[in-house]
C-alpha positions as CSV (number, residue, x, y, z in Angstrom):
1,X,10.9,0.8,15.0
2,X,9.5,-2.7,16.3
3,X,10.2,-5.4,14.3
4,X,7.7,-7.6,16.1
5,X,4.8,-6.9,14.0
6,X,2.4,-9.0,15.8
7,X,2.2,-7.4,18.8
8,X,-0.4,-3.9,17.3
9,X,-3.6,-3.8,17.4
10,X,-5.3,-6.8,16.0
11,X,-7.3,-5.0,13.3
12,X,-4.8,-2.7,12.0
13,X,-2.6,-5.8,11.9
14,X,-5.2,-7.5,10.0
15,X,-5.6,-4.1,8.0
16,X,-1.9,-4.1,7.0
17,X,-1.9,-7.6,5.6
18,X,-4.8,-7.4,3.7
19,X,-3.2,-4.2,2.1
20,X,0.0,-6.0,1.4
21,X,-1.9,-8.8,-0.3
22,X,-4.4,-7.1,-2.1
23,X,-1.5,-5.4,-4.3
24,X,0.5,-8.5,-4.5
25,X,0.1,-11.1,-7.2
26,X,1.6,-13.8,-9.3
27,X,2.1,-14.5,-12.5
28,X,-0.2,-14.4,-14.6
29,X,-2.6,-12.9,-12.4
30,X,-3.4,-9.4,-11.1
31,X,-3.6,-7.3,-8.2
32,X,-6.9,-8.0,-6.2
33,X,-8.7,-4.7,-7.4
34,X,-12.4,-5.2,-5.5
35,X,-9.5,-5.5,-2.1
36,X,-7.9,-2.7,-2.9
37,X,-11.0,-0.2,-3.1
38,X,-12.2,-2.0,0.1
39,X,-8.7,-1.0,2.4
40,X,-9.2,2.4,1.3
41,X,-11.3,5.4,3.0
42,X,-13.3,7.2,-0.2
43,X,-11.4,10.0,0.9
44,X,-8.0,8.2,0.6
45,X,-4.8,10.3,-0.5
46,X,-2.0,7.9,-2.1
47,X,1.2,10.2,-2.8
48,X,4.3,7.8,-4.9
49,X,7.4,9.7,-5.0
50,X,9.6,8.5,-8.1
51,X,13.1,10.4,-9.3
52,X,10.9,11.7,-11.8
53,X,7.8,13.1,-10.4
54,X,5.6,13.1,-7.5
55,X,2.1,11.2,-8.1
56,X,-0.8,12.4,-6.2
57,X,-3.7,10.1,-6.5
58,X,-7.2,9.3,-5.4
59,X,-8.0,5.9,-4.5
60,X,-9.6,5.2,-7.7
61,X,-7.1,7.2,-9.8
62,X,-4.4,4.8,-7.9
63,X,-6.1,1.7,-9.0
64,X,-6.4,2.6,-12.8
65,X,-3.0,3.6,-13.2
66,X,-2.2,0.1,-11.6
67,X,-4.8,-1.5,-14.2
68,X,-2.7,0.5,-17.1
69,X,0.8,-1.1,-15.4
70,X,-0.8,-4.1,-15.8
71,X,-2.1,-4.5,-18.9
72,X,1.2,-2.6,-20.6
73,X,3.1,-5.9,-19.1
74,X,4.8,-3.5,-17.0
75,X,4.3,-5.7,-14.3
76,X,3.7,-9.7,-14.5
77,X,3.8,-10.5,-11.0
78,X,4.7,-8.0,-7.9
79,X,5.0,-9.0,-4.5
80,X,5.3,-6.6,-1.6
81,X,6.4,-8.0,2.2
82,X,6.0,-5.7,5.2
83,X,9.5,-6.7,7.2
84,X,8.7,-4.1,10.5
85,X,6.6,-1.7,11.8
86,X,5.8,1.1,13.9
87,X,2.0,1.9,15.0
88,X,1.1,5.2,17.1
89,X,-2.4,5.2,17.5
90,X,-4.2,8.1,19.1
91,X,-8.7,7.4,19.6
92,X,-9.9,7.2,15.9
93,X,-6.6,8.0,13.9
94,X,-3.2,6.1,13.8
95,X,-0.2,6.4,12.4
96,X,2.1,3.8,10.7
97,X,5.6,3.3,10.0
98,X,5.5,0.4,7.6
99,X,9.3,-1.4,6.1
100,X,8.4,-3.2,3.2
101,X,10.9,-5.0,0.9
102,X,9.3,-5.9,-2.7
103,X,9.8,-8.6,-5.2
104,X,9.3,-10.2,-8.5
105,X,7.5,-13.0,-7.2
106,X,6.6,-14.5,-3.3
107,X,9.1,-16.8,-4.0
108,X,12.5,-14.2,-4.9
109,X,14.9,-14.8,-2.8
110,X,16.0,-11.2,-3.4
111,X,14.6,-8.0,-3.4
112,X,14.1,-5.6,-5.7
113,X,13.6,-2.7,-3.5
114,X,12.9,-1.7,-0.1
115,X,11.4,1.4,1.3
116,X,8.8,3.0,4.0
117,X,5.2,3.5,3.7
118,X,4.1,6.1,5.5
119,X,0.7,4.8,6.4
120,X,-2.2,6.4,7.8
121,X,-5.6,4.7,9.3
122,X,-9.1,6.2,10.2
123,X,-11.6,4.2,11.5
124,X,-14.6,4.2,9.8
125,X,-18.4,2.4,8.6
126,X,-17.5,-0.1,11.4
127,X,-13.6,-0.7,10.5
128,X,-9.8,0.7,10.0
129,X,-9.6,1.9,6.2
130,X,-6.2,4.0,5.0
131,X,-6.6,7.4,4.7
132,X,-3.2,8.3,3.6
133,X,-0.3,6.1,2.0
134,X,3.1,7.7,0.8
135,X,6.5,6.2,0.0
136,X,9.2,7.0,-1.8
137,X,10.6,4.4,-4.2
138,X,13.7,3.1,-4.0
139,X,15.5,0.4,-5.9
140,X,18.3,-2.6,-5.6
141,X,21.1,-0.3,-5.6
142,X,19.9,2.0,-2.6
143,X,18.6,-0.5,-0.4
144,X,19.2,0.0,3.0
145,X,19.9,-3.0,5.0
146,X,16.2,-3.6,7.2
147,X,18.1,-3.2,10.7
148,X,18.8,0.6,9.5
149,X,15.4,1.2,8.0
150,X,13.8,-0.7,11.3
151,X,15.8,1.8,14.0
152,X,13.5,5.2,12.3
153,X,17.0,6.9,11.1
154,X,16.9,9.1,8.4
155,X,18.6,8.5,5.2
156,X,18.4,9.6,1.4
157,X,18.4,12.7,0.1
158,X,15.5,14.6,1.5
């Protein structure tokens, strides 16, 4: 996997940032909702993989159990950071490979987890939109370093 991120297409690049930031925020604040439904195709799958279930949501299923997560206080400020990423792109359709590492706040030094969103883009209405996003949640004490999770290798349980 590339760790030069810069070098994909320009608007899944810009795609891929606006997604990252769209479910980031501060505290205090909350994840920018109206960007979210606008990064995601209407017929968008999102598929979260926990130790304790498999989630498989719609767009705006996805964005109301967020809403709930907020407003429970499960989550006062989140910050996701994509650290490398893999793009195969094929007409209309493209795959991506995105290592992400999340945090507390933009300003942790630490993480709290890091994982692999399986990422997939459809261009549509005039632009890129995900079609498909999956991960599987890890936490602090399974973190892989990024150089391992960068080179595509497999690891966990499976």
């Amino acid at each position: 996997m590339r760790n030069n991120i810069a070098a994909d297409d320009p608007a899944i690049t810009e795609l891929l940032q606006r997604l990252y930031a769209v479910i980031s925020f501060e505290e205090g604040g909350d994840p920018d909702f109206e960007g979210l439904e606008q990064v995601f195709s209407r017929h968008a799958r999102i598929t979260r993989v926990t130790p304790e279930a498999t989630d498989y949501l719609e767009p705006q299923s996805f964005l109301q159990m967020t809403r709930n997560l907020v407003e429970l206080g499960a989550y006062t400020s989140f910050h996701e950071l994509e650290v490398a990423r893999r793009v195969q792109r094929f007409g209309r359709v493209a795959q991506v490979w995105s290592v992400y590492e999340t945090r507390c706040n933009r300003l942790a030094r630490t993480p709290l987890g890091r994982g692999v969103n399986s990422i997939q883009l459809i261009h549509e209405s005039g632009g890129w939109r995900v079609l498909g996003l999956s991960w599987d949640e890890t936490h602090t004490e399974q973190c892989l370093p990024i150089e391992q999770l960068a080179e595509g290798e497999s690891h966990g349980q499976g």
